[in-house]
C-alpha positions as CSV (number, residue, x, y, z in Angstrom):
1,X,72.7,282.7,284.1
2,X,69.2,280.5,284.2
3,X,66.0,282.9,285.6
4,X,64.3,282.7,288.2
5,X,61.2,282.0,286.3
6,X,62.8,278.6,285.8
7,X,62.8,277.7,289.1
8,X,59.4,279.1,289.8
9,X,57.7,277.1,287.0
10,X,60.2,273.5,288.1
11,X,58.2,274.3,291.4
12,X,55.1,274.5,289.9
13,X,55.5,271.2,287.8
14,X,56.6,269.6,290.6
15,X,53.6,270.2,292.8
16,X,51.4,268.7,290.5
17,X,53.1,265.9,290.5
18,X,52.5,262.7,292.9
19,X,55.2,260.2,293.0
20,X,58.5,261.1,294.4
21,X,60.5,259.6,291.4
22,X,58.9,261.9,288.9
23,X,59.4,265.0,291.2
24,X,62.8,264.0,291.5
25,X,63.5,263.6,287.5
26,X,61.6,267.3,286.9
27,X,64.0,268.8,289.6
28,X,67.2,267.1,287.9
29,X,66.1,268.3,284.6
30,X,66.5,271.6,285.8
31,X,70.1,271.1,287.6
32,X,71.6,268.6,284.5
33,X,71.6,272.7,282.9
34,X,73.4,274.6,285.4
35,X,76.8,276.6,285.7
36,X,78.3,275.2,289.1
37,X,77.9,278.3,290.3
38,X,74.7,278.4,290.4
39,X,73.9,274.9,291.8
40,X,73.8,275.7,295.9
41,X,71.9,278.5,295.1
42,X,69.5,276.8,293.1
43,X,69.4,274.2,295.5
44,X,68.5,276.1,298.2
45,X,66.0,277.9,296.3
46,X,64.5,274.7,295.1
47,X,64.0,273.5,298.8
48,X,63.1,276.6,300.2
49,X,65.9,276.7,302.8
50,X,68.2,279.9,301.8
51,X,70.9,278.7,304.4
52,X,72.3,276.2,307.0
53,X,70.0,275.6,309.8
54,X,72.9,276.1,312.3
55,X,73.5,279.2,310.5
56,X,72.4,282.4,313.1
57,X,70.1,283.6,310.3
58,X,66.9,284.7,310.4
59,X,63.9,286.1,307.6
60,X,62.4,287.8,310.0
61,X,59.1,288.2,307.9
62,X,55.8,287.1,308.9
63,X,52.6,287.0,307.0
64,X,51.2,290.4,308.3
65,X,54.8,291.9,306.6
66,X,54.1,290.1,303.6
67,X,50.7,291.2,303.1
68,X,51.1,294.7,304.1
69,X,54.4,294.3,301.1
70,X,51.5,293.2,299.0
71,X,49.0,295.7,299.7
72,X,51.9,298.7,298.8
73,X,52.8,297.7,295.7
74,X,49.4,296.5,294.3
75,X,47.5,299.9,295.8
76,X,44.9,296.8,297.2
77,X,43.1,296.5,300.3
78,X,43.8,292.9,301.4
79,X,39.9,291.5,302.4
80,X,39.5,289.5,306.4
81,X,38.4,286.7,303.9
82,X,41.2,286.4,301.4
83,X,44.2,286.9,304.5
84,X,43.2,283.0,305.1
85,X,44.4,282.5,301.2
86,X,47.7,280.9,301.5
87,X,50.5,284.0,300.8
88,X,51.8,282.2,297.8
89,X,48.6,282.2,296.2
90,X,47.6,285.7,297.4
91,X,51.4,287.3,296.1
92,X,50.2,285.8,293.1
93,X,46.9,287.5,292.4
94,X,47.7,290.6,293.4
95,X,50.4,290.5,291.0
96,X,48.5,289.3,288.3
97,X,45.8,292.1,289.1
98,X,48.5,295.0,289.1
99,X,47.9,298.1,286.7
100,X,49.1,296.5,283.2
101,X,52.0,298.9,282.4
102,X,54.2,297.5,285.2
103,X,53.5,293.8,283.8
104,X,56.8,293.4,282.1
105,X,58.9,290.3,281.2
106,X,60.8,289.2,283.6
107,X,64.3,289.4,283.3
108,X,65.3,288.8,287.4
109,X,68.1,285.9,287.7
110,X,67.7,283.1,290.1
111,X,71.0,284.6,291.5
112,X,69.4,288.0,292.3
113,X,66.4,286.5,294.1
114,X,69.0,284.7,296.1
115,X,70.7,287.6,297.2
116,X,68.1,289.6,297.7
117,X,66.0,287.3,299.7
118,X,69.7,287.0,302.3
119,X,70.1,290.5,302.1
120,X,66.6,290.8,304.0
121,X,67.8,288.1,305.9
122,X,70.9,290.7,307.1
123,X,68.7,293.6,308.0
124,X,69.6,294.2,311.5
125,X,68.7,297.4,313.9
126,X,66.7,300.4,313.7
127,X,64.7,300.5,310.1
128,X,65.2,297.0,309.1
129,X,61.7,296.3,309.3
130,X,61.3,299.5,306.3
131,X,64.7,297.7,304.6
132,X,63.2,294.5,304.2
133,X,60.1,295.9,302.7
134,X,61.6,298.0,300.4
135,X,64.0,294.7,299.3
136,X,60.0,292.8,299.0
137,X,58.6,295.6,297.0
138,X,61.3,295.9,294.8
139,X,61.3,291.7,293.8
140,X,57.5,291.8,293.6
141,X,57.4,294.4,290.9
142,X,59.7,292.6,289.0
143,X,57.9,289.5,289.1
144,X,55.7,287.8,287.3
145,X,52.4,286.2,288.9
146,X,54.1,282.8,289.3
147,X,57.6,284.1,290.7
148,X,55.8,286.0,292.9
149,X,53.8,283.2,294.4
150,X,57.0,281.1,295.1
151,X,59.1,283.9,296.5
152,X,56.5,284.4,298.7
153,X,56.9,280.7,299.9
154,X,60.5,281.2,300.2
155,X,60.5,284.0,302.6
156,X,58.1,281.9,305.1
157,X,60.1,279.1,304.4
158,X,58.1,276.5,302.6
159,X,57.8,276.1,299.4
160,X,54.6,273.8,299.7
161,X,55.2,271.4,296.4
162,X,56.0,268.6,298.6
163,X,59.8,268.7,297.7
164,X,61.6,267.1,300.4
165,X,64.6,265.3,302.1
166,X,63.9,262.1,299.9
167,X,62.9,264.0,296.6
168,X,66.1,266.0,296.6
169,X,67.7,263.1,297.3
170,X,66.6,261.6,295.0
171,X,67.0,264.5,292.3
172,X,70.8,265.1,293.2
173,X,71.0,261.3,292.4
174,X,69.6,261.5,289.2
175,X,71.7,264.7,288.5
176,X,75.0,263.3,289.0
177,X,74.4,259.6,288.9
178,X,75.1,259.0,292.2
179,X,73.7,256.4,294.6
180,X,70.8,257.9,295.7
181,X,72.3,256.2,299.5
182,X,75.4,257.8,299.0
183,X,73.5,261.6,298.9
184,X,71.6,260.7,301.8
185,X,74.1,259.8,304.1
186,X,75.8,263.3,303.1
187,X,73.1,265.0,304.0
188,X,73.0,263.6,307.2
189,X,76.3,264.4,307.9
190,X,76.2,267.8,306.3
191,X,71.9,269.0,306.0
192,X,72.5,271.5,303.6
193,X,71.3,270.2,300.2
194,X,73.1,273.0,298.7
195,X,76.6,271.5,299.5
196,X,75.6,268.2,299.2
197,X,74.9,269.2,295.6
198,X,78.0,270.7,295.3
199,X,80.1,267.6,296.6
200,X,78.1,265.2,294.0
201,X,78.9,267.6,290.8
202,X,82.9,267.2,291.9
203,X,82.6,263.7,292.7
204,X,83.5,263.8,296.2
205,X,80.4,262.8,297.6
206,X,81.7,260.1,299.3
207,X,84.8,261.7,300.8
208,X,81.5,263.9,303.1
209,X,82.1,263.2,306.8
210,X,81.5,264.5,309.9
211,X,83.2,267.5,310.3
212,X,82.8,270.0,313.6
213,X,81.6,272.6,313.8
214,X,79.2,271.7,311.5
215,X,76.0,269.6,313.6
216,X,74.6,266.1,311.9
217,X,71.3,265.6,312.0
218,X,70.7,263.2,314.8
219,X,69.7,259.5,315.0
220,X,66.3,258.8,315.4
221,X,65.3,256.3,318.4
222,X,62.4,254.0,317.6
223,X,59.2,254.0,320.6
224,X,58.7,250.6,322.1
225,X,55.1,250.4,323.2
226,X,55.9,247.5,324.8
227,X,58.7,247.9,327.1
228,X,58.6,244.6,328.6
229,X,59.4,243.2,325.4
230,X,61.6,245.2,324.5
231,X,63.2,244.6,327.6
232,X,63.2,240.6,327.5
233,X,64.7,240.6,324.2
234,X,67.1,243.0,324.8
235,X,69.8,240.7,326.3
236,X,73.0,242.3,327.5
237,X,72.2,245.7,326.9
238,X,72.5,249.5,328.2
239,X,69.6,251.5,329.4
240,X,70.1,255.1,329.8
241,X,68.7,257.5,331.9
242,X,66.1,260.3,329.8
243,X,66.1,263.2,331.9
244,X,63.1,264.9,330.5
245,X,65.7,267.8,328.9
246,X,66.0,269.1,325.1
247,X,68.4,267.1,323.4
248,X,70.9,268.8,321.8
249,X,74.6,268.6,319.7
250,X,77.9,269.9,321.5
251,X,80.8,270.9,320.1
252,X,83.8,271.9,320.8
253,X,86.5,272.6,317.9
254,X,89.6,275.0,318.2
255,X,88.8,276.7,321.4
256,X,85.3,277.4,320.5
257,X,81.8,275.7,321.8
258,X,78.6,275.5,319.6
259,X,75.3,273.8,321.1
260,X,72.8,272.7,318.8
261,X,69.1,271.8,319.1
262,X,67.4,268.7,317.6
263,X,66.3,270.9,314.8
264,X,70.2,271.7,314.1
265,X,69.3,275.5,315.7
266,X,72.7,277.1,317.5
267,X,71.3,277.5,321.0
268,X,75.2,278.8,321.6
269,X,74.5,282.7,322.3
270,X,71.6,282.0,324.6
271,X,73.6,279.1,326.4
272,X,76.9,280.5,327.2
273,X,77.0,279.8,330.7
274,X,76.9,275.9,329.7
275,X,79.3,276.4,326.8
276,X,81.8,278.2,329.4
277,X,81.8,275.2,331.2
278,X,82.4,272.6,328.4
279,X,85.2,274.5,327.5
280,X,87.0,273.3,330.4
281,X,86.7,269.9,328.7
282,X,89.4,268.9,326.7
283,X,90.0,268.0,323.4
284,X,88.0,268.8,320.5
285,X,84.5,266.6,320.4
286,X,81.4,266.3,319.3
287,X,78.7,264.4,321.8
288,X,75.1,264.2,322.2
289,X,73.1,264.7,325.7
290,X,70.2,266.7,326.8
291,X,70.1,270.2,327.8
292,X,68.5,270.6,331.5
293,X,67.9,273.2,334.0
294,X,68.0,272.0,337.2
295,X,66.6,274.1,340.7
296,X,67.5,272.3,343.9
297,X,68.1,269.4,342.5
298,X,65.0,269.2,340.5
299,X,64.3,269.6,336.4
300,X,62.5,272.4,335.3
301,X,59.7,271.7,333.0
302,X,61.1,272.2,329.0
303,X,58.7,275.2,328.6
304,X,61.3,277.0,331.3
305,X,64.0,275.7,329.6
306,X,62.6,276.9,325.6
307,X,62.3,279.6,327.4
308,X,65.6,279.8,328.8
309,X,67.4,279.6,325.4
310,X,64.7,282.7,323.7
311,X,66.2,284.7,326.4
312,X,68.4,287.2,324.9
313,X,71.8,287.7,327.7
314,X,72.6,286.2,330.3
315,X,69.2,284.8,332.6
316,X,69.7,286.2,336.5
317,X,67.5,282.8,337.6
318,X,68.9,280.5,339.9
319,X,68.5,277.6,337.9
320,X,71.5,276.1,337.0
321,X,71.9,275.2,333.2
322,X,73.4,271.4,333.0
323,X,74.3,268.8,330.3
324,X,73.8,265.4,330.6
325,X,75.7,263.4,327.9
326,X,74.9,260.2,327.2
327,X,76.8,259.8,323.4
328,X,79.8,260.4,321.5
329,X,80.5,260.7,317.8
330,X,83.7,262.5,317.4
331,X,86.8,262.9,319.0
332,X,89.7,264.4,318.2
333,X,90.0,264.2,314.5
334,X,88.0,260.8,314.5
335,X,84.4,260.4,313.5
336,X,83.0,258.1,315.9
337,X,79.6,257.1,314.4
338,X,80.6,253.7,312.8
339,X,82.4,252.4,315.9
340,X,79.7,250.7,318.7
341,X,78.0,252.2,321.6
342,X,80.1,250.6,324.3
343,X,83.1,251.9,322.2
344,X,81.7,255.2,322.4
345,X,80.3,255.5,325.7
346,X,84.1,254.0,327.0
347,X,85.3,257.2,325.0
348,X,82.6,259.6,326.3
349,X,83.3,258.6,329.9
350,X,87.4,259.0,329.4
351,X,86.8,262.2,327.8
352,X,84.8,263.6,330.6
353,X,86.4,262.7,333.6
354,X,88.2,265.8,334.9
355,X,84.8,267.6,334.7
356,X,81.6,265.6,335.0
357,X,80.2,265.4,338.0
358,X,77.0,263.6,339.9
359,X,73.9,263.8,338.0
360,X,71.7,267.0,338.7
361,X,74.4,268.3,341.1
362,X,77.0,269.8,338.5
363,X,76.3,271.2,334.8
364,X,78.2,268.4,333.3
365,X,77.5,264.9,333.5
366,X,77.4,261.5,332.3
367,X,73.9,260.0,332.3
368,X,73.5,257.8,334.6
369,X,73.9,254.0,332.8
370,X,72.9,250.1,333.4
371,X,74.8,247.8,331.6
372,X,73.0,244.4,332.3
373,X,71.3,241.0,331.0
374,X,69.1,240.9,334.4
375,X,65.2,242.3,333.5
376,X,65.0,242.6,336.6
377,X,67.6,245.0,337.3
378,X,66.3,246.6,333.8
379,X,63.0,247.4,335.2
380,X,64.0,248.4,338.5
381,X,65.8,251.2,336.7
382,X,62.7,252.4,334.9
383,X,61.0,252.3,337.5
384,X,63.1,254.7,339.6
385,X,63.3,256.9,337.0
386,X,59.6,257.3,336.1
387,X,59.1,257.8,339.8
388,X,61.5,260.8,340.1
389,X,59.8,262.7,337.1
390,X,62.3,261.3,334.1
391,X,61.3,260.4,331.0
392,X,62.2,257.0,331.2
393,X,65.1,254.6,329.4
394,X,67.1,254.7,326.3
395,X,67.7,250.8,325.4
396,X,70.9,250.8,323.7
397,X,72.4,247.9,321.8
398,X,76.0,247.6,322.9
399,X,77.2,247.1,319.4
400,X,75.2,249.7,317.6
401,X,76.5,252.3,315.6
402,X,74.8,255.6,315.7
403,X,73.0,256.2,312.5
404,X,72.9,260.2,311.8
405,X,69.2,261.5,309.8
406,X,67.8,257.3,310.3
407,X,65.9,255.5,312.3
408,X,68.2,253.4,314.8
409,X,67.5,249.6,313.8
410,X,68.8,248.7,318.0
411,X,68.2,251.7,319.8
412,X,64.4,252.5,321.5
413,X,62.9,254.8,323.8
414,X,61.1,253.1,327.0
415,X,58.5,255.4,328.7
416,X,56.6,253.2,330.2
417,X,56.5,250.2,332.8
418,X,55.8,247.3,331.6
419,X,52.5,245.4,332.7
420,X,52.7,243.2,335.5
C-alpha cells in the first residue's frame, strides 16, 4: 500500500516544475506503481478533488478551522501576521516546530488520508464541527512537515502545484499509453479524474459515454466582440434567446430529476419545485437551459436566483422558478452530442411538447428561436432582446455538434448590437 508521503513529495516535485509535459511524466511515475485499488484514490488525492462535483459533499472546513486545528496540536499561538501565510505552508511549520518526541516516521497510507479526509467530509449535526477537528488533529500528528502542508491544501481544495485538467490528462496518458484526446474527452463526459483513471488501466477508455445521471461538463461558447460579423457570416443559422438565467444540466433518469450548475454543483434539493415539474416530462433526458426566476413576468436579477438555490426548503416567494431549455444531448438511451443542433433542437422541441409553455409565463420552456439567413431579421432579434433586459443571442451553427469540456468551434455568444 504506497504512503502518503509519496504523494505529498510527487506534489512537491511537481510544483517546481514549469512545463506541463514534465508535470505530467512526475505524476505517471508515481501511478505506473500502483495497486488498482489505489488509483482513484490517488487520483483524487493528486488533484485535490476527494469526490465528484455533483456529489452532495461538502469539507466543511475553512481556514479559521484549520488554524485553530493547528494551534491545538502544536500548543502555538498563530500571529495576525503569519494567518496571511498560505495554510499549506503554515500546517507545515507548525509541524516542523512541534516538541521533537512526537516527530516520528510516518507510517500513514495514502488510503487512510483518504478516508479520513471523507469521513470529515460526513460529519453531519450537532458536534461535527468537534468531529472533524478531532479527525484534523489526529492526521496532523501523524504527519510529517510536508504531508502536513498538502493535506492542508486538500481540505480547502487546492492543492496549488498547478496540476490541472491538461496535466492529468496528460499524466493518465502517459500512464496507460492512451491518447492523451482519448482521456480528455472522458473527462468531459465523466469529470472525475479518478474514474477516468480507472477506465484507462482496464482499457475501456473509449467505451466512456455520456451516461445520466451523471452531468458533462458543458460546451463552452466563444464571445463575439463583433456581433455584426458574426452575424454576416453566419449564413443560415439559429440565434437563441439568453435570458439572463444560470445555466444549468437537467436530468431525468428512472423517475428521478437532478439539476446541475455550470460548475457540475446538484442544485436538485434547493430546486424541487422545478424538478417536480420536469418530472411531468416524459422520457428519460438530459438537456441544457438556464435556470430563471421569473415575478410578473419579469427576471429576477441572478443574485436572487444564487440566492434562491442557498435556500435551504422550500422558498415562500412568489417568484416562480422556470427553465428555459434551449439544447439536448440525450434521450432515451441515446447520447445526442455527435448529432447537429437542428437534429437536436427538432428532438428537444418533440420532447417537450406536452409541457412547455410560452416563455416567462410557465416554468418550462423552449427558448424562444430564429432560424434565418436574413441579418436583418438577425439583428432585429437582438435588438428586442437587449431591450427587454436579456442577455442577448446564442448564434448556433445548424450543423454543429455540442462539444462537452471545449470550446465550440460554431457556436458564439452575441451581447451586443452591432454598430451602425
Amino acid at each position: 500500500m504506497p504512503l502518503y508521503i509519496e504523494i505529498a513529495r510527487t506534489l512537491e516535485a511537481v510544483s517546481r516544475e514549469e512545463r506541463r509535459d514534465d508535470k505530467a511524466q512526475i505524476v505517471a511515475s508515481l501511478l505506473k506503481g500502483l495497486p488498482p485499488e489505489m488509483l482513484r484514490p490517488t487520483v483524487r488525492l493528486l488533484s485535490g478533488r476527494l469526490w465528484p462535483p455533483w456529489e452532495s459533499r461538502e469539507m466543511g472546513i475553512g481556514p479559521e478551522i484549520l488554524r485553530a486545528a493547528l494551534e491545538e496540536l502544536s500548543g502555538q499561538s498563530i500571529t495576525p501576521e503569519t494567518k496571511l501565510t498560505d495554510m499549506g505552508d503554515l500546517a507545515e511549520m507548525l509541524v516542523l516546530k512541534r516538541p521533537q518526541q512526537t516527530l516520528t516516521t510516518s507510517t500513514m497510507d495514502a488510503l487512510q488520508v483518504y478516508d479520513s479526509l471523507r469521513q470529515i467530509s460526513a460529519q453531519k449535526g450537532r458536534g461535527s464541527l468537534f468531529r472533524k477537528k478531532s479527525f484534523l488533529k489526529g492526521l496532523f500528528l501523524n504527519a510529517r512537515p510536508i504531508e502536513a502542508k498538502y493535506i492542508a491544501r486538500t481540505v480547502l481544495g487546492r492543492t496549488m502545484v498547478g496540476l490541472g485538467p491538461s496535466s492529468m490528462s496528460a499524466a493518465i496518458g502517459l500512464t496507460f499509453s492512451v491518447d492523451e484526446a482519448l482521456v480528455k474527452r472522458a473527462y468531459a463526459l465523466l469529470p472525475d479524474f479518478g474514474m477516468v483513471a480507472l477506465n484507462a488501466l482496464r482499457g475501456e477508455i473509449m467505451e466512456v459515454g455520456l451516461a445520466p445521471p451523471n452531468p458533462v461538463r458543458p460546451m463552452i461558447f466563444g464571445r463575439e466582440k463583433r456581433a455584426g460579423d458574426a452575424i454576416e457570416r453566419a449564413g443560415t443559422a439559429a440565434f437563441v434567446v439568453r435570458y439572463g438565467g444560470l445555466r444549468v444540466q437537467v436530468h431525468k433518469f428512472n423517475d428521478q430529476v437532478f439539476i446541475y450548475s455550470s460548475q457540475l454543483r446538484d442544485l436538485t434539493p434547493s430546486l424541487q419545485d422545478l424538478a417536480e415539474e420536469v418530472m411531468r416530462i416524459k422520457g428519460n433526458f438530459v438537456l441544457e437551459g438556464e435556470f430563471l426566476l421569473v415575478r410578473e413576468g419579469r427576471i429576477l436579477p441572478q443574485s436572487e436566483m444564487v440566492g434562491r438555490i442557498n435556500l435551504k426548503g422550500r422558498p415562500r416567494d412568489a417568484a416562480i422558478p422556470s427553465l428555459s431549455a434551449s439544447d439536448l444531448l440525450y434521450l432515451d438511451g441515446e447520447a445526442l452530442v455527435d448529432k447537429s443542433y437542428s437534429e437536436r433542437r427538432r428532438l428537444l422541441s418533440r420532447t417537450l411538447k406536452d409541457v412547455a409553455g410560452k416563455p416567462l409565463c410557465s416554468k418550462v420552456f423552449l427558448a424562444e428561436e430564429l432560424v434565418s439567413d436574413e441579418q436583418k431579421k438577425a439583428k432585429e432579434l437582438l435588438k428586442r432582446s437587449l431591450d427587454r433586459g436579456f442577455r442577448g443571442l446564442l448564434l448556433r451553427d445548424l450543423g454543429g455538434p455540442y462539444a462537452p469540456g471545449s470550446t465550440s468551434r460554431w457556436d458564439v455568444v452575441i451581447s451586443q448590437m452591432p454598430d451602425s
